[in-house]
C-alpha positions as a printed Julia matrix, in Angstrom:
369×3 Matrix{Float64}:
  11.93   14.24    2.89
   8.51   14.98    0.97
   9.46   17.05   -2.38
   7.68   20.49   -2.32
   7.21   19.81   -6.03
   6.1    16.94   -8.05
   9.68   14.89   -9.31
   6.95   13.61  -11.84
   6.5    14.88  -15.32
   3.34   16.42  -14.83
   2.09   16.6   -18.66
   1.59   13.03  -20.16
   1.97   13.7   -23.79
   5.71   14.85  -23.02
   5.96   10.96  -22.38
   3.52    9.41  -25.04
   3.31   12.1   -27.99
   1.98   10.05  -30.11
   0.16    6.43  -28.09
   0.78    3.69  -29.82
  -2.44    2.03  -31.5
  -5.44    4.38  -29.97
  -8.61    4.92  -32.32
  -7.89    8.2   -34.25
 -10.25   10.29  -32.03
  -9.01    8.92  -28.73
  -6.81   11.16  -26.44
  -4.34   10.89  -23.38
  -4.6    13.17  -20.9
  -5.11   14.1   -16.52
  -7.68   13.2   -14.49
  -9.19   16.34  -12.44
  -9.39   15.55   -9.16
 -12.31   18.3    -8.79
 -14.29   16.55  -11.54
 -16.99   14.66   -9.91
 -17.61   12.45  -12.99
 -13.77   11.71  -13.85
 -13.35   10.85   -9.85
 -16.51    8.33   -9.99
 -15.45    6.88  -13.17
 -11.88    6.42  -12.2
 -13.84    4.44   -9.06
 -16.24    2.59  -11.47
 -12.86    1.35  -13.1
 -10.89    0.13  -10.07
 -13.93   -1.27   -8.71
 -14.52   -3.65  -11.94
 -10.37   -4.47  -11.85
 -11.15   -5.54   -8.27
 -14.46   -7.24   -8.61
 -13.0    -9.17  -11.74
  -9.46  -10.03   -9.99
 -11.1   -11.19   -6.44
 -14.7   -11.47   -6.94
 -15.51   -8.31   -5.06
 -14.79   -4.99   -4.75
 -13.58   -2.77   -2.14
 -12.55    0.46   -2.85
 -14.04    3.76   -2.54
 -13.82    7.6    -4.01
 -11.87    8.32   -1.21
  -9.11    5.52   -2.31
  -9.3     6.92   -5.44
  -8.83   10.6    -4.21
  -5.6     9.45   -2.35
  -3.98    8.97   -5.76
  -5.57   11.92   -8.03
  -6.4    14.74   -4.93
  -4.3    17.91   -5.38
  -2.7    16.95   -2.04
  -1.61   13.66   -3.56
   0.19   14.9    -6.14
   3.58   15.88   -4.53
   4.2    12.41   -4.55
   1.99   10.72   -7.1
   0.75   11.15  -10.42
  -2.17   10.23  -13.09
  -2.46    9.48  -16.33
  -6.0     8.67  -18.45
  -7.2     7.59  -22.09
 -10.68    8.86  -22.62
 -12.45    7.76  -25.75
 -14.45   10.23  -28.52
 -16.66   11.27  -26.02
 -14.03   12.26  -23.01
 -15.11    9.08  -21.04
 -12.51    7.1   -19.21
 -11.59    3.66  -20.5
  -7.84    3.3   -18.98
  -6.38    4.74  -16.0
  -2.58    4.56  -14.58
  -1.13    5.97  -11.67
   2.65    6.11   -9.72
   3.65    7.28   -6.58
   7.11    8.19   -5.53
   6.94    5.64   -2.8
  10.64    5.35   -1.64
  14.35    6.62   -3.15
  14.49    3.55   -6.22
  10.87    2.36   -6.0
   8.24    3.58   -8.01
   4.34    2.1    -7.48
   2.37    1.76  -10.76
  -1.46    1.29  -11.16
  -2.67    0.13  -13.96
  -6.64   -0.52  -14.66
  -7.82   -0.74  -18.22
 -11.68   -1.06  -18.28
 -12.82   -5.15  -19.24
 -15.3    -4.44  -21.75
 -12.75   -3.04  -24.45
 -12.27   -4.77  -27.94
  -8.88   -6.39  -27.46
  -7.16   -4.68  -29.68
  -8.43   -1.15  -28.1
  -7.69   -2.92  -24.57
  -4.31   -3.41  -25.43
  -3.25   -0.24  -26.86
  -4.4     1.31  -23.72
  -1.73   -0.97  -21.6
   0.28    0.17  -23.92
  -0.07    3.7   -23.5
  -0.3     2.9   -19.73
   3.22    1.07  -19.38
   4.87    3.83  -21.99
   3.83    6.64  -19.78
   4.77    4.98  -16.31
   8.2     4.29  -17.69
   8.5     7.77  -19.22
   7.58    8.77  -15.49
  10.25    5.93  -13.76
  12.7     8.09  -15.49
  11.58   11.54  -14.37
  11.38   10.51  -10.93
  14.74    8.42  -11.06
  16.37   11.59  -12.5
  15.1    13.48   -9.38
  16.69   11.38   -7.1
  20.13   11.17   -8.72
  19.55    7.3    -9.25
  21.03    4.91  -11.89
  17.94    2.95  -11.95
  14.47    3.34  -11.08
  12.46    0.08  -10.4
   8.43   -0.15  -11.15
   6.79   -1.92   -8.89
   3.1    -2.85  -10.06
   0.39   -5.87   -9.07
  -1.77   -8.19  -10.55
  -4.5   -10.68   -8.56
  -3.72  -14.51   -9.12
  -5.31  -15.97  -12.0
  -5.55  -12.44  -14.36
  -3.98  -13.64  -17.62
  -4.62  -10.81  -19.28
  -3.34   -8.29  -16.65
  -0.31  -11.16  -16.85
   0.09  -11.15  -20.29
  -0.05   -6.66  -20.51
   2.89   -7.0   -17.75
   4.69   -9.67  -19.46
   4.55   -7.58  -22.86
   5.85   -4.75  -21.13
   8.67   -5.62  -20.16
   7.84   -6.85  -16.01
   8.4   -10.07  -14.36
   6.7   -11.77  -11.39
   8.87  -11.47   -8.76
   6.47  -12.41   -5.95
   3.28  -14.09   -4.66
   1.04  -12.62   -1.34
  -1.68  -14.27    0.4
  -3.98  -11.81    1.43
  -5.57  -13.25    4.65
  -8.79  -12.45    6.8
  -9.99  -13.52   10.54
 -13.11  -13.38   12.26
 -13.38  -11.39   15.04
 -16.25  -12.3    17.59
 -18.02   -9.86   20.0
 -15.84  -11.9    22.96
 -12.68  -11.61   22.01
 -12.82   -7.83   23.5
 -11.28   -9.76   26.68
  -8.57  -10.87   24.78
  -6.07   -8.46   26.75
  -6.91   -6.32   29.47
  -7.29   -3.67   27.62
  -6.13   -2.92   24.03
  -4.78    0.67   24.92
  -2.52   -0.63   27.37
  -1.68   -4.26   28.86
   2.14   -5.95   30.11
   2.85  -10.17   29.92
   6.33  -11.74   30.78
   7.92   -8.59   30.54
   6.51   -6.72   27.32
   4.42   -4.06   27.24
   1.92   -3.53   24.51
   0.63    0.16   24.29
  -0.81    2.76   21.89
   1.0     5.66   20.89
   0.83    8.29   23.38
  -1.47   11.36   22.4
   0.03   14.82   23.32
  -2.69   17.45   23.79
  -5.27   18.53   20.58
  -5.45   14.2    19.91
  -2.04   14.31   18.27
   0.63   11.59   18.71
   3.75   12.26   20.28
   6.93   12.6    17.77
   9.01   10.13   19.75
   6.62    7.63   19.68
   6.1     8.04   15.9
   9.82    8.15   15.07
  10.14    4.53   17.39
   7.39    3.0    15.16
   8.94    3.61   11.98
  12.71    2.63   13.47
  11.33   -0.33   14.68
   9.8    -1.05   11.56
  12.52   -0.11    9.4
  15.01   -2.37   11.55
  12.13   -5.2    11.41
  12.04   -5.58    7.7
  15.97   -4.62    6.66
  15.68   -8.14    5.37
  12.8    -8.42    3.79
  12.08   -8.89    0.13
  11.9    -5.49   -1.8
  13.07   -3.23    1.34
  13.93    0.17    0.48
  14.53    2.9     2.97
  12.1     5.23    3.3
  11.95    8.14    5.35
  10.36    9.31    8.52
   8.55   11.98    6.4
   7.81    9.65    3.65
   6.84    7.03    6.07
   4.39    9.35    7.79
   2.76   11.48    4.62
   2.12    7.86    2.98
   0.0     6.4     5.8
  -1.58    9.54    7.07
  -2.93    9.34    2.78
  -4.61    6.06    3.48
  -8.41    6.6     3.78
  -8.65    3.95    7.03
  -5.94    6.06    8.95
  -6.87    6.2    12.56
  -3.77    7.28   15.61
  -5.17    4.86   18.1
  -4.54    2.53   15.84
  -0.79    2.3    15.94
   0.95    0.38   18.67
   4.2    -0.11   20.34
   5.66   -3.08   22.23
   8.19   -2.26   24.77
  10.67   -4.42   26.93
  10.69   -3.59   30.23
  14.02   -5.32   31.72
  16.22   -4.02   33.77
  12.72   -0.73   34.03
  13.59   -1.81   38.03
  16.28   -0.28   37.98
  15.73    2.62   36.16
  16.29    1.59   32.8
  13.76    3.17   29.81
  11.43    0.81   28.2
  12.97   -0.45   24.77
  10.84   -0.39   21.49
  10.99   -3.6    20.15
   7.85   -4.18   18.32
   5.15   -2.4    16.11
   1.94   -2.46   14.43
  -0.06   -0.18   12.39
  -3.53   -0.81   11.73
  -6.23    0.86    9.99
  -9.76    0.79    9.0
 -11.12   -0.87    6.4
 -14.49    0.35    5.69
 -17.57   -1.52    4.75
 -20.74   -0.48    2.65
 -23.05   -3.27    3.56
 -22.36   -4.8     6.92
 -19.77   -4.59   10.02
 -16.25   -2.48    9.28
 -13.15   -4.71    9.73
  -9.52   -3.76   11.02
  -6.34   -4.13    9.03
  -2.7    -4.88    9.9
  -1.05   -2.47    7.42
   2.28   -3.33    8.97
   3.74   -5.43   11.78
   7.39   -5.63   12.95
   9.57   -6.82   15.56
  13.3    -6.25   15.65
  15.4    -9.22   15.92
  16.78   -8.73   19.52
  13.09   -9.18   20.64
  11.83  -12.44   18.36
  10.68  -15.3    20.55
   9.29  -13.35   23.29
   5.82  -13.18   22.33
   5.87   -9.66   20.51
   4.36  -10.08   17.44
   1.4   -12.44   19.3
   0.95   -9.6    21.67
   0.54   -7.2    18.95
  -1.86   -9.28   16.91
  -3.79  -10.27   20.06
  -4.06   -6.33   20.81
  -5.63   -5.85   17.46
  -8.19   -8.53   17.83
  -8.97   -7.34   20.8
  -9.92   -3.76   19.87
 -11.54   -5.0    17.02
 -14.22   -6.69   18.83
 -14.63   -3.7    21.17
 -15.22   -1.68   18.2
 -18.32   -4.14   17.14
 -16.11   -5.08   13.95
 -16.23   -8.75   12.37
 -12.8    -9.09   11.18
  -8.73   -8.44   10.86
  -7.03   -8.74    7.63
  -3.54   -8.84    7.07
  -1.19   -9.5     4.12
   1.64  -12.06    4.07
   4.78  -13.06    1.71
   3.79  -16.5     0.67
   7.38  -16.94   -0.62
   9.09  -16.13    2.53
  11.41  -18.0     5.05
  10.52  -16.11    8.09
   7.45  -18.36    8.96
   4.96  -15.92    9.84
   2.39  -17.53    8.12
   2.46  -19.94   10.42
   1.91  -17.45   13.22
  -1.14  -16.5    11.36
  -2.91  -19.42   10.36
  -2.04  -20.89   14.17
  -4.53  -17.7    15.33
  -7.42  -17.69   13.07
  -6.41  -16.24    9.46
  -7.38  -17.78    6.17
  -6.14  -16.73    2.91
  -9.31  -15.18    0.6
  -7.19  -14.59   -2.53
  -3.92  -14.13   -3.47
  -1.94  -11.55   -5.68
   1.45  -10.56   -7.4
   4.64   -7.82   -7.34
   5.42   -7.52  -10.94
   8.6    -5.2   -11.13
  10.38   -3.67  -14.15
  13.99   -2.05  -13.47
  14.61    0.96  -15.88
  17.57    2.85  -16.68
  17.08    6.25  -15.94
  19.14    7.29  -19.15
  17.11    6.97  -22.52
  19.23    3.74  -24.1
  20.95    5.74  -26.48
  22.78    8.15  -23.73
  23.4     4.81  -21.06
């Protein structure tokens, strides 16, 4: 269920009165969202983290606007240092992703003086555990982890992490394919095709262009069933589920697919969910948009049939009708499951490679555990 309020402390100098190390005339404070200048120089920020960590960049005001907008901010909230001036040199974010997991973004502007640099991560990792508490409070948990990232090869993201108190729990190879203009045949036709048995659809629109509630609720059980076993898995919600991805800035309904068996549909059986995948856009600047495979599951009952092929397959296929160049698609490089093989075996390449850094923290202060 999606809070009607915040479970977030919503004023950051309740959680850093006084940061640690700041210049004398340096301040901690909120972004505003309706602040033209904070919202382009939040994006300035992430851009540089990005362009530094993976030698480009890639997000946009309207990522940015996911995290600080007022419609955000049930779930999520923001936390800045400006310098003398009121300019933005550090900027950390959480979002109430799931009951026990906590997402934390932290970007702290390269050109600092170290010592200036690292006061800010300090100030940054002081407020987000200040907030892991709030939230953990809110949900009548023991423990609230913080989840956070870093791009391969960042030692000093590495080392701010390290020094506050987060450990590298696991690697991801974030992978990209090239889609060519005639691969559009490869299915009949994206929105709805059947082999051996399966049948690979999009989620049915009701009237107005909405999606129907059934299908919805079968994406995110399939889903949830699909990765039960997977490293980090907390349960999350139907509502949670669905406020998250509607947020993301690529969000598109025909881009969410189900995979159905159809035995025993001769009879009079219903189709069975087995399989999804939901995709979104990821916009380009300069050239050709690309598709994404935010998630892709398929419930155990169902593996070795050809699902999760099918579903990738569908993808591709849409992508090139679309006039798009590529698919991307993240994968746990430290898993059992194999489905990196699956990938590489159809066209994806790794282009760089990042980290989960997680901190667990006692909701009680340590002197009332």
């Amino acid at each position: 269920m999606i809070p009607e309020e915040s479970r977030f402390e919503e004023d950051p100098v309740e959680l850093v009165p006084d940061p640690p190390g700041l210049p004398a005339d340096w301040s901690v404070d909120s972004p505003d969202p309706a602040d033209r200048a904070d919202v382009e120089r939040l994006t300035t920020l992430l851009r540089a983290h990005e362009r530094h960590g993976r030698g480009w960049a890639g997000a946009s005001v309207d990522d940015v606007l996911v995290e600080v907008s007022e419609r955000g901010l049930r779930t999520r909230q923001n936390v800045v240092v400006r310098d003398a001036d009121g300019l933005i040199r550090a900027w950390g974010s959480v979002h109430d992703r799931a009951g026990g997991r906590m997402l934390f973004v932290h970007v702290v502007e390269r050109d600092l003086p170290a010592r200036t640099a690292d006061a800010c991560s300090d100030v940054l990792v002081e407020w987000a555990v200040g907030q892991a508490r709030a939230v953990g409070e809110a949900r009548g948990l023991e423990v609230q982890q913080i989840d956070t990232g870093a791009f391969e090869g960042d030692e000093r993201q590495a080392r701010w992490l390290t020094e506050g108190g987060f450990a590298k729990v696991r690697t991801w190879w974030q992978m990209s394919r090239p889609v060519t203009a005639e691969e559009a045949s490869l299915v009949p036709d994206p929105a709805l095709w059947e082999r051996k048995g399966v049948r690979f659809r999009q989620v049915r629109r009701a009237g107005g262009g909405m999606p129907d509630d059934e299908d919805l609720r079968d994406v995110h059980d399939v889903l949830e069933e699909a990765f039960l076993d997977h490293f980090n898995s907390w349960e999350e919600t139907f509502d949670e589920f669905l406020h998250r991805l509607r947020e993301d800035p690529g969000h598109r309904w025909d881009h969410w697919w189900l995979a159905e068996l159809l035995d025993g549909a001769d009879d009079g059986a219903a189709p069975q969910a087995v399989g999804a995948l939901v995709g979104t856009v990821s916009e380009s600047a300069d050239g050709p948009d690309g598709s994404y495979v935010s998630y892709i599951g398929v419930r155990e009952a169902a593996r070795g049939r050809g699902v999760a092929k099918g579903l990738l397959r569908t993808i591709i296929a849409d992508a090139a009708g679309r006039d798009r160049d590529r698919v991307g698609l993240e994968v746990d490089a430290d898993s059992s499951t194999g489905a990196d093989g699956l990938y590489t075996s159809m066209g994806w390449v790794t282009t760089y490679v990042t980290e989960s850094w997680h901190r667990d923290v006692p909701v009680a202060p340590a002197d009332q555990a």
